[in-house]
Structures are given as C-alpha cells and as structure tokens.
C-alpha positions in Angstrom: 0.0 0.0 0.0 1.5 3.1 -0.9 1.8 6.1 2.1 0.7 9.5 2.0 2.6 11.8 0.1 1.5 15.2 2.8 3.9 17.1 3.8 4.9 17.5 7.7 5.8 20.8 9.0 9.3 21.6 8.7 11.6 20.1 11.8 14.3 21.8 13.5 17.3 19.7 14.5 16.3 20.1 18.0 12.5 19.4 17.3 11.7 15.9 19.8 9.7 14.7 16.6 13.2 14.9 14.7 15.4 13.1 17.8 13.3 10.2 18.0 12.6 10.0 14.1 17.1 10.0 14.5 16.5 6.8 17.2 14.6 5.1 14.5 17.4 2.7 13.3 18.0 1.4 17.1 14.5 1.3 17.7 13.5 -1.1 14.4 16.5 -3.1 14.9 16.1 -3.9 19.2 12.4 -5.0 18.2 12.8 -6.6 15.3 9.9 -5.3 13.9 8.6 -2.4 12.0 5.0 -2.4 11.0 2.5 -0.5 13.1 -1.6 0.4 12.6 -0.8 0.2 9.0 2.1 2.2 8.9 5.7 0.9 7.8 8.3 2.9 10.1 11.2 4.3 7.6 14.1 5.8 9.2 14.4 6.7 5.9 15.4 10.6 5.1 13.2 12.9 4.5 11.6 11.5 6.9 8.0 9.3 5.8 4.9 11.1 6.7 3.0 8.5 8.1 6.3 7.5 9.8 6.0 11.0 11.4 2.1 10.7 12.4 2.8 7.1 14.8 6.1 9.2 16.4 3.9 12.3 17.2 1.6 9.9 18.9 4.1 8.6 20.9 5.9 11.7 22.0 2.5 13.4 22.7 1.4 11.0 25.3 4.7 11.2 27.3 4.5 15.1 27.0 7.8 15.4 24.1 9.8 13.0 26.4 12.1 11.5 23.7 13.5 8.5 26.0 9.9 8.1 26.9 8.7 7.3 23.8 11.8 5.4 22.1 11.2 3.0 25.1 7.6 3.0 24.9 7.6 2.5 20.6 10.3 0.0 21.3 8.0 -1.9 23.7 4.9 -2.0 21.5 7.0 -3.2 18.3 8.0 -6.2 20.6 4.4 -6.7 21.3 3.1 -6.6 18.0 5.9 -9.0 16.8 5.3 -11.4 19.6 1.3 -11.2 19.4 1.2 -11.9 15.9 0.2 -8.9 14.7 1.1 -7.2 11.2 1.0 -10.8 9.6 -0.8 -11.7 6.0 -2.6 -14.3 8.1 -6.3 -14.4 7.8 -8.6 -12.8 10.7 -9.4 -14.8 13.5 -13.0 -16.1 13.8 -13.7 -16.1 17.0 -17.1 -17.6 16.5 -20.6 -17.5 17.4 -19.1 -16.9 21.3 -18.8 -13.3 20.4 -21.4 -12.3 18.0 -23.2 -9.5 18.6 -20.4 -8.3 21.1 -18.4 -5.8 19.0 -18.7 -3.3 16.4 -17.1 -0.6 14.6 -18.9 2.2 12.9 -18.6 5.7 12.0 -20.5 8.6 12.8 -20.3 11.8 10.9 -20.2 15.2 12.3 -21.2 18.8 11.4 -17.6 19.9 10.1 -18.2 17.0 7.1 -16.0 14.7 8.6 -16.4 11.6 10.8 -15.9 9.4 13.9 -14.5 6.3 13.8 -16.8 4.7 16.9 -16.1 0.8 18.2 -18.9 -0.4 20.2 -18.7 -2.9 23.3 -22.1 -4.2 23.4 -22.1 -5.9 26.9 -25.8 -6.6 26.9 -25.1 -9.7 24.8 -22.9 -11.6 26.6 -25.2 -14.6 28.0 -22.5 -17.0 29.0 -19.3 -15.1 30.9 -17.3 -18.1 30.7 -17.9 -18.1 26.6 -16.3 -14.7 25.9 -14.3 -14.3 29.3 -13.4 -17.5 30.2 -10.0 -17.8 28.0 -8.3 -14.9 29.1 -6.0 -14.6 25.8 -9.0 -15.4 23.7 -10.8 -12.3 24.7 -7.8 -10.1 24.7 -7.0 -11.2 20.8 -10.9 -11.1 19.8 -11.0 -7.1 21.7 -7.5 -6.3 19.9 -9.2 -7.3 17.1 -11.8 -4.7 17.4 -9.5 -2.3 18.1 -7.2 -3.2 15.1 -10.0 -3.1 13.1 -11.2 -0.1 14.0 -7.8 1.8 13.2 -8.1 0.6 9.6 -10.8 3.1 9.3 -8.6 6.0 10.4 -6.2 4.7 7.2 -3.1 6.4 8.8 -0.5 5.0 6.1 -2.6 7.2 3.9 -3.9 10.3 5.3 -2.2 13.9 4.9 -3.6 15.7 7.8 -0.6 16.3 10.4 -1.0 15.9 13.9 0.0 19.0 15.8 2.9 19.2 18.2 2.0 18.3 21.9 -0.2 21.3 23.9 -0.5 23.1 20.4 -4.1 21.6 19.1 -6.0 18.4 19.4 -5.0 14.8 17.5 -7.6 14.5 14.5 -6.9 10.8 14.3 -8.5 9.4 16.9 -11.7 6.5 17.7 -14.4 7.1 19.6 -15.5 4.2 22.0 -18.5 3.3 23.5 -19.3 0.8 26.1 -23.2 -0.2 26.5 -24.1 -1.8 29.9 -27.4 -2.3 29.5 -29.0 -5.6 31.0 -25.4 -6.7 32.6 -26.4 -6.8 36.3 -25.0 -10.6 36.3 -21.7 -9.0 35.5 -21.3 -7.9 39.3 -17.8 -8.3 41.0 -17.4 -11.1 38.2 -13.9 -12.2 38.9 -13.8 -13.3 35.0 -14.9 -9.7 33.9 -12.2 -8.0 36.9 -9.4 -9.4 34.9 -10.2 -8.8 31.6 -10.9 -5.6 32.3 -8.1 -5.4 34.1 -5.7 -6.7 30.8 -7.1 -5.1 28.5 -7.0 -1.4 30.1 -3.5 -2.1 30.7 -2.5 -3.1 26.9 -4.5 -0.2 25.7 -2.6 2.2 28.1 0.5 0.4 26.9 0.2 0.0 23.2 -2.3 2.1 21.7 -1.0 5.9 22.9 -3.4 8.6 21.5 -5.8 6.7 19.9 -8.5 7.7 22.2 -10.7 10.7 21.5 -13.9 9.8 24.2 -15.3 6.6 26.2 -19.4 6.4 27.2 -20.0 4.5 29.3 -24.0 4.0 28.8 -26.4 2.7 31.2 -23.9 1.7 34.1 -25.5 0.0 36.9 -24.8 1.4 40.0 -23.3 -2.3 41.3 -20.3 -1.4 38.2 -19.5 1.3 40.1 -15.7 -0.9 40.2 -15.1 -0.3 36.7 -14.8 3.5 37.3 -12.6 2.4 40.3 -10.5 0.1 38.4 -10.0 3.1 35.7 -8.8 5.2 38.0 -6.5 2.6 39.2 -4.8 2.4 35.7 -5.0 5.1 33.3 -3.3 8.8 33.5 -5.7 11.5 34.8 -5.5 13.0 31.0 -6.8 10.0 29.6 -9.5 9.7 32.5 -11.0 13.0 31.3 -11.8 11.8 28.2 -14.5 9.3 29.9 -18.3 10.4 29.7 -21.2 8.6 32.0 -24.8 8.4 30.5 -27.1 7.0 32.4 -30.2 7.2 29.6 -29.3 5.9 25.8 -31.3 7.7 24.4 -28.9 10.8 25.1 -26.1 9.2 23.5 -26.9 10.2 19.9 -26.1 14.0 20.3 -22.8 13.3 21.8 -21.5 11.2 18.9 -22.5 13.6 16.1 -24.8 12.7 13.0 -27.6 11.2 14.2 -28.2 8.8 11.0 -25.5 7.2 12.0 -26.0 5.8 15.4 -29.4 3.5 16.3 -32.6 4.8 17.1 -32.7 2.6 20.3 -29.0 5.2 21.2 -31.0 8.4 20.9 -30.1 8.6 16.7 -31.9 7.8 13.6 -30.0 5.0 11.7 -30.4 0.9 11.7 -29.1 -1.3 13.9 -25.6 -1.4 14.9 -24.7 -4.9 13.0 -26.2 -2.6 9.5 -23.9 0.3 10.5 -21.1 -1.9 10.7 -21.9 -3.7 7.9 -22.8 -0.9 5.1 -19.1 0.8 7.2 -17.2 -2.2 5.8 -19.0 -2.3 2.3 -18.5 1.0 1.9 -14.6 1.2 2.6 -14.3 -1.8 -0.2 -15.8 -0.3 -2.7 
C-alpha cells in the first residue's frame, strides 16, 4: 500500500519529533519489527509522513519526552511482533461466542468529517465463561476490534498532520462506547475483573493517542468498580476523556450525525450490525 505523500511541517534539528525519528534505526533493529496500525516505520530521510504521524503519537502522550517514547515505541513493536500482529494471516473467527459483542462504525459530524466509533455491546454476553473465560482469547478477539477499527482511520494514507504536543488536538483518533445495559449478572465477576483489568493495561501500553472519548452508557450502580479500576490504571489525561450516560437515548447528540448511530441510542440510523456492515461495504468499494 503506498503512504501518504502530505507534507509535515518543517523540523528543526532540536525538534523531539526529529530526535526520536534519528532513534529510529536502534528502535527497528532492538524489536525486530517495523510495521504498526498500518504504517511501515522508515528511518528513511526525509523522513516518511505517516512514519512521522505514529512518532507524534508517541511523543505526545509522554509530554515530548524523547526516552519516553523510544522506550515505549520500542516496547509496543516487541508486542506486535510477539502477538502476531502485522502478519498476511487471515482474521481470527472467533465464533458465534462473540457475535453481537463488538462493532465498529462511524458517525459523521457537522464539520463534514467523521468518527470512527467501536462499540462494546455488553448486553449480549449470556455466557461469561464463553467470551471471558479464556483470558487470551478475549484479549486477541478485543485487539481485534481495536485493530479493526484503526483501519478506518487509514493512517499509512492520510495527509492531515498531527500537531505538536499542547499546540491543538489529534484529528486521528476513535471514539468508544461501552453499553451496559442488562449486565447486572456481571457484578464483582472475577472473570470480567481481569479482563478488564488486561485489556485497560495493553491499551494504556500499546495504543498511545488513539483515544478521542469513552461512554459508558447505562452503568448499573453495582459497576461502580469499573470506574474504580479506571482510575487505578490510566493517566488523569486519559481519565477526562470518559463520559457517563445513564439514559441511551442521550447518547446520539454526543457522537454527532444522528443517521448514523441506532434509534434505540438516541439517533436515527439501523441497527448497529447494518452500521457496521454498510461501514465495511463501503470502505471496499
């Protein structure tokens, strides 16, 4: 796939976009990998563009620390490598244990662009043990989603920058939303506790900057320990980005277009499944 041909704004020598784009070369060659979200890193000069959008992310979540995000790139590149990720293999199908479970969408807004939106439909687990009984299962299956979901933002070929760190907001970022409606068995489920738990933590680890808001709709006063558990593991900067909504029917103004998100989530689309579906017909046409 070819890359964007954008152009970056220019870098000064001292720039921390332009240091760690120098570390490159260690970086590739201590993980032994070099494919990420799409994106093949190039330590090539000029430097790539969408080589230039995955750094940015990296230095802007550790606040233009330059150690702080060679470390943390190099860390993730291991991960990616080791988890099998960035391979020609075919999909996983995880099966009928996690239909209805996940989604990804997008939901335009009044600026002509869109959302990218996954959707954690909790409401149709019926079994915990089926989706949260093999721990690694459920982490690959919610990776997945997530993986999926960063396709849409196609950052190997987009030519919007992303703006140094304090100076503006990241445009290339997913929305997720978390429906917990009809979940009261999940309550103190030790399962659910460390899933949770696992996947907060390789989110936090490997997917800096990707986050733009989390709703957390219809959460039953006895998931009060999710919040607690949040707190517990992500920065305060991330933490702000999380929205409650007790009703879910006032969901649809926060996303943006209200054809696309369900009428049962305050909008005036189909169902979730449709919306996914005509979101995947659509990007291969």
């Amino acid at each position: 796939m070819a890359e964007s041909t954008g152009t970056w704004p220019s870098l000064t020598n001292d720039h921390p976009l332009h240091q760690l784009h120098t570390r490159l070369p260690k970086i590739l060659a201590d993980a032994g990998h070099s494919t990420i979200w799409g994106v093949h890193l190039s330590s090539a000069a000029p430097p790539a563009f969408a080589t230039l959008l995955v750094l940015q992310k990296y230095l802007r979540s550790v606040a233009n620390d330059v150690d702080k995000a060679a470390e943390s790139l190099t860390k993730t590149l291991k991960w990616r490598k080791d988890f099998g990720l960035d391979t020609d293999a075919a999909p996983d199908d995880f099966g009928p244990d996690f239909e209805g479970l996940g989604y990804v969408t997008k939901v335009g807004k009044a600026d002509g662009k869109s959302d990218v939106v996954t959707w954690n439909v909790y409401g149709a687990v019926k079994d915990l043990k089926k989706p949260f009984g093999d721990l690694d299962r459920f982490l690959r299956w919610r990776i997945n989603l997530m993986e999926q979901a960063i396709t849409h933002l196609d950052l190997s070929n987009t030519s919007i920058p992303i703006p140094d760190y304090g100076k503006g907001s990241d445009p290339h970022r997913i929305d997720q939303v978390h429906l917990y409606g009809g979940v009261s068995f999940l309550r103190m489920n030790p399962l659910v506790r460390v899933a949770s738990k696992a996947v907060i933590e390789i989110m936090q680890a490997h997917y800096p900057e990707m986050l733009l808001r989390k709703f957390f709709v219809e959460v039953p006063l006895i998931m009060s320990w999710v919040f607690t558990a949040i707190s517990l593991f992500v920065s305060t900067e991330t933490a702000k980005k999380f929205q409650v909504i007790s009703y879910k029917e006032n969901l649809g103004k926060e996303l943006g277009k209200l054809e696309d998100v369900p009428v049962e989530y305050g909008g005036k689309g189909p169902d979730l499944k449709t919306l996914a579906q005509q979101l995947e017909n659509g990007e291969k046409a």
